[in-house]
N, C-alpha and C positions, 0 to 999 in steps of 0.2 A: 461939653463932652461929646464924642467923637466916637463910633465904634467900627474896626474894618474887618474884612474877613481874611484871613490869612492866607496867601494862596503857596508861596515860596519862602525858602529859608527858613522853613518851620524850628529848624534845628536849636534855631540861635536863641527860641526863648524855652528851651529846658532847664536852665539853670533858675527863672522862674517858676516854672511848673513842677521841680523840685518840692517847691514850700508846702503841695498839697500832696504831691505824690512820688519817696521816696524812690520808686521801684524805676530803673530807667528804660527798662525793657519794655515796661507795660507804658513808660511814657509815647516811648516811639510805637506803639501796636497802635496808642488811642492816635497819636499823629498820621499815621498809615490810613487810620480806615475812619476817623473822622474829620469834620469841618472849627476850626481853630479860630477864633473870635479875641480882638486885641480891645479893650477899652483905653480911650486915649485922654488926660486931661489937663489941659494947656500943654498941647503937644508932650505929654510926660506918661506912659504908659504905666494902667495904676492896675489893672486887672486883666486874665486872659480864662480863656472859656476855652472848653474842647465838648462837643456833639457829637454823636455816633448815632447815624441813621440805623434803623431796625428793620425786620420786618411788616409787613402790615400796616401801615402806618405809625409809628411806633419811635423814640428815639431816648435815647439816654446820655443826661450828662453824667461827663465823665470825670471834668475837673471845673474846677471855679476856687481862681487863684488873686488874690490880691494883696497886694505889697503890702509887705507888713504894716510897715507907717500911713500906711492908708487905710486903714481897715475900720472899721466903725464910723466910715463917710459916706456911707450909702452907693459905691461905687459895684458892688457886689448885688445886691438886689436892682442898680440897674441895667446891668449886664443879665441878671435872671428874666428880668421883664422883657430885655430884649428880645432874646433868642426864645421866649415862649411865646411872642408875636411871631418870629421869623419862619418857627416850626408848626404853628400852626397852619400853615397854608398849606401843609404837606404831612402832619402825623396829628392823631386824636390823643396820645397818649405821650407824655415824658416824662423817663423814671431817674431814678439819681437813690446811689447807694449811701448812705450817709452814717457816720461812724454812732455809735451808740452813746452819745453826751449829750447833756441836755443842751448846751450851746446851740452845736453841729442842728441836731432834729428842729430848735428851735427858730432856728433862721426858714428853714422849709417850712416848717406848718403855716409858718406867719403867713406863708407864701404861696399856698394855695396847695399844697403838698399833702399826699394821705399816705397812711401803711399799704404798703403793698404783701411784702412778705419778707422774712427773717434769712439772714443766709451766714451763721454764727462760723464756717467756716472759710469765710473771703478770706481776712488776712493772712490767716495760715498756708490758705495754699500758695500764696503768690511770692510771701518775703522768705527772705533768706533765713538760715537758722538763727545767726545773730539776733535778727528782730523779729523773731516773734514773742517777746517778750511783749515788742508792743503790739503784737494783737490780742494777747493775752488780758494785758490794760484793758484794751480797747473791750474785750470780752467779743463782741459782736457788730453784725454791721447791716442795720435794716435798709432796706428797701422800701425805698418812697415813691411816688407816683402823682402826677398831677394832670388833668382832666384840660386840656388844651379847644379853646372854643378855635373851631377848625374853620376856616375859611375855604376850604376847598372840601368836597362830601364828597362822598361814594359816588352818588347820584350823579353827579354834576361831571365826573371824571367818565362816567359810563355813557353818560349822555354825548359826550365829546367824542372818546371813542368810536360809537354805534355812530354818529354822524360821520366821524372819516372813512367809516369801513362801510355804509351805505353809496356814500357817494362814487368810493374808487369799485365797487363791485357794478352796481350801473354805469361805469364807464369804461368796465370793460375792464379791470382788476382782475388779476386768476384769485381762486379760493385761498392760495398759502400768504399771497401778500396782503390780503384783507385781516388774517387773523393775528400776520404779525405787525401791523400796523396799530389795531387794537392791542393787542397784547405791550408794543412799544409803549402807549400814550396813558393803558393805566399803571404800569411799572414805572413809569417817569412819575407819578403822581402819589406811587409807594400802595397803589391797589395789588395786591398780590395774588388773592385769592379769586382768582379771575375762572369762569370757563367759557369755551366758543363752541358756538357749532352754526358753519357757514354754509349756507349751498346755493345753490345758483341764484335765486331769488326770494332769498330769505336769510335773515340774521337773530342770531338767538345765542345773550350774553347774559350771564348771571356772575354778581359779583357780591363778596362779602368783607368785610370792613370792622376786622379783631373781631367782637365778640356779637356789633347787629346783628338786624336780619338780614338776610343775601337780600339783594338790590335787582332783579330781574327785568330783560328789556327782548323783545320782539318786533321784527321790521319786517316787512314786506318788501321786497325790491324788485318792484318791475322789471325783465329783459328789455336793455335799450338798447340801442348804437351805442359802439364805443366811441371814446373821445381820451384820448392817452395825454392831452395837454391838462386834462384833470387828472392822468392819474400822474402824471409828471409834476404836478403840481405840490398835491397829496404825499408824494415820495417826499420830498422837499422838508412839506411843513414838518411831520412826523419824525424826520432826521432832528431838524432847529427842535422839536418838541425834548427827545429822547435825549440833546444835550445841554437842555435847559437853559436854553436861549428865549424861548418864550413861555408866558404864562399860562394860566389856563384861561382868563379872559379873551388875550392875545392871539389861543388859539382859535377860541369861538369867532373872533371878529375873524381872521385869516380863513377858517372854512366858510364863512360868510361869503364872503369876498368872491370867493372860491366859485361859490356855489351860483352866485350872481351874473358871475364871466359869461358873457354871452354865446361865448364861440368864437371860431373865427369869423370873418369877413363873408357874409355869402355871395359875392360876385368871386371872390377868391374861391370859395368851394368852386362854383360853376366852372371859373377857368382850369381849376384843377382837374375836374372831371373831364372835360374833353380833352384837355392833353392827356390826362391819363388814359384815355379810351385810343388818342390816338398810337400815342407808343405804344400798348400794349397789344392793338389790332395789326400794328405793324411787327409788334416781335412774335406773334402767332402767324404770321403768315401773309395778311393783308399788304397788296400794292399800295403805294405814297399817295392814287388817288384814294382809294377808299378807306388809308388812314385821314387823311383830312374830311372826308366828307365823316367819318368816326367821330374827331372830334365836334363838329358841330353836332352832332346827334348826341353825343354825351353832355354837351354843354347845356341843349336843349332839356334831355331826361331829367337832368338833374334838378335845372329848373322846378319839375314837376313834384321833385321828391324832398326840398325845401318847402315847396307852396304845401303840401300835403302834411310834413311835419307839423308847420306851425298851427295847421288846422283839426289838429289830432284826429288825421285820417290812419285805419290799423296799416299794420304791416302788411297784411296779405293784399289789401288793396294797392297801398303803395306800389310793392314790386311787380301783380300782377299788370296792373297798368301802364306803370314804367318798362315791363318788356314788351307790350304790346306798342307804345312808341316807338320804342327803339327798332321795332320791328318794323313800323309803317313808315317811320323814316327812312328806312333802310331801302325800304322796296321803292320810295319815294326816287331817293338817290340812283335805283338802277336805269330811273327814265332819263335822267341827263343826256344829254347830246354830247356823252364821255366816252370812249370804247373801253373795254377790259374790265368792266365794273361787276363784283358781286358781291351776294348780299353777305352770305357767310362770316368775310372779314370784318366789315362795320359791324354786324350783330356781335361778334365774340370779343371783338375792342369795347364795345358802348355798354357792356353789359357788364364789365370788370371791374366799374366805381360801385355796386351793386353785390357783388361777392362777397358774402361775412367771413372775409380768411382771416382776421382776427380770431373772433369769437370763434371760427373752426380749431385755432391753432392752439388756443385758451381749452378748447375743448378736449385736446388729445392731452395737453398736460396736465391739465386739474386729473385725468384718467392713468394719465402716470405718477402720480404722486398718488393714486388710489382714494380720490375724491369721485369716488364713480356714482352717483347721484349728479350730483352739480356735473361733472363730465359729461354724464348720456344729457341730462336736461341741455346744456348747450350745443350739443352734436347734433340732438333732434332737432332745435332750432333754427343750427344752421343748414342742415339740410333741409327742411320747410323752406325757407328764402330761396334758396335753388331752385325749389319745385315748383314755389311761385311765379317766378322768374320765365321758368320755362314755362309755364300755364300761360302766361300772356303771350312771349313767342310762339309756342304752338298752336293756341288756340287764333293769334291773327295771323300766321301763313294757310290755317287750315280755311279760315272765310275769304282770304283770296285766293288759295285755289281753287275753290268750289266755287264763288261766284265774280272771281273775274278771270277764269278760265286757264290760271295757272301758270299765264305766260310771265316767267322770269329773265330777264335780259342777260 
């Protein structure tokens, strides 16, 4: 036996789906909005199933049809067992309305099925006047319900989440992409009952799962450097997550992965950095010599601020330091046996790989979307790095010109 999921041509087994469910209207609503299961045996199609996702975890079937001549071969319960492995990766709970005969009830209970609750006027409201004669028969139609051992938990879905929405806000994530990121990865998981509250260096999600206890999770998130190859990354995963291309394992290993990536290339950062310091010292003003001596002064700084990352030196070090190089090289550069040299140009090119206009720019829009917390917390941040910056430039032009007498070339 063989079971597939139905994806196209749903149409063509109505005339099957007939045998359990007269109504054709309500057949095509369940085909609309749910997932349609073929059991196959010796390539001879002996049973089909319809599933209708729910809220919250939650799912109901809607039909479970087997050929007439086949029916007391266990083709039917295996089709039930299947699909209540299938849904438990994904719902705690599957309900199925079952007509009020001892038959009908008796195949459920065998099967793992309890009372949920009565609902004596289903058939009436849905058949035509002709037939209601037979919901009249029928009298009523309970609601059953069966307790699905879940392979995927609240917990596990929020743990996932809070990891993608950790990673992409220290790499420089704005606040609205971090929540809809989480909010994507538990909806794909059928967690509904979700709440967020993001801010600059902090994550704080509580989720509840039907009728638990809410599931509550707290992160701390350092201010780092951005890095947009993680959040390009992270866009990515949570896309493949949201149309159920990968699992939830799939995606632990993936933000693993992720998380592992070491960066780019640091001799690539370094060349980066001084081409950048030189184009940019040149499109502020700087001559083509003092853009090239630029970039070796950026290639050098940067240096500096590679070796300091890995050795978890703070920030305010970092950049102090780093403008006071950029500064002493600079001045270093006006003693050349080169005419036309000043210092101004290299300093405002070499100090541009240094600039948080990211995190500035993250900052004005998290404040336009009215995330004004996480907004000011970033803004102040990046202006700090500015201030630092210039604390090392100012404070090493200020000891050469006090002590080596001022003279600038």
């Amino acid at each position: 036996m063989r079971i597939e999921r139905i994806e196209e041509d749903k149409d063509n087994f109505i005339d099957i789906l007939f045998l359990g469910e007269e109504n054709e209207e309500k057949i095509r609503k369940y085909l609309d909005k749910g997932d349609l299961y073929a059991l196959y045996d010796d390539e001879v199609l002996r049973t089909l199933c319809i599933v209708v996702m729910l809220n919250n975890r939650k799912c109901e079937l809607k039909e479970l049809v087997t050929i007439e001549e086949d029916r007391g071969q266990g083709y039917g319960s295996y089709m039930l067992e299947y699909v209540s492995q299938i849904y438990s990766s994904s719902c705690d709970v599957m309900y199925v309305a079952s007509p009020n005969n001892p038959k009908a009830l008796g195949f459920y209970t065998e099967r793992g099925f309890l009372n949920a609750h009565v609902n004596p006027s289903f058939f009436a409201k849905y058949y035509e006047q002709a037939e209601k004669v037979i919901a009249q028969e029928l009298g009523k139609v309970i609601y059953l319900k069966k307790l699905l051992e879940s392979e995927v938990n609240v917990k596990r879905v929020v743990d996932l989440a809070l990891k993608a929405g950790e990673m992409l806000l220290q790499s420089g994530g704005e606040i609205f992409r971090v929540e809809e990121t989480i909010t994507r990865i538990c909806n794909r998981f059928y967690v509904d009952k979700i709440d967020i509250f993001v801010l600059s260096h902090g994550i704080f999600i509580s989720a509840r799962n039907g009728e638990n206890d809410a599931y509550t999770r707290v992160r701390d998130v350092p201010l780092a450097a951005a890095d947009l190859s993680v959040v390009t990354a992270i866009n990515d995963l949570s896309r493949n997550i949201s149309s159920g291309e990968i699992s939830l394992d799939e995606a632990f290993e993936s933000l693993d992965k992720i998380e592992k990536w070491k960066g780019p290339n640091p001799k690539m950062l370094i060349v980066s950095s001084g081409l950048g310091s030189a184009f940019f010292g040149y499109l502020l003003g700087a001559n083509l010599k003092e853009s090239i001596c630029a970039l070796f002064i950026g290639m050098v700084m940067y240096i500096w601020v590679i070796y300091a990352k890995n050795h978890g030196v703070t920030k305010i070090i970092v950049n102090i330091i780093a403008g006071m190089i950029i500064t002493i090289l600079a001045l270093a550069c006006t003693y050349l046996p080169i005419s036309g040299m000043q210092i101004g140009g290299m300093i405002i090119g070499a100090i541009m790989p240094l600039v948080p206009g990211l995190a500035f720019v993250n900052a004005i829009r998290d404040i336009a979307d009215s995330d004004f917390i996480s907004g000011i917390v970033r803004m102040i941040d990046a202006l700090l790095v500015f201030g630092y910056i210039a604390i090392g430039v100012g404070v090493t032009l200020a000891i050469y010109n006090n002590f080596m007498g001022g003279i600038l070339l």
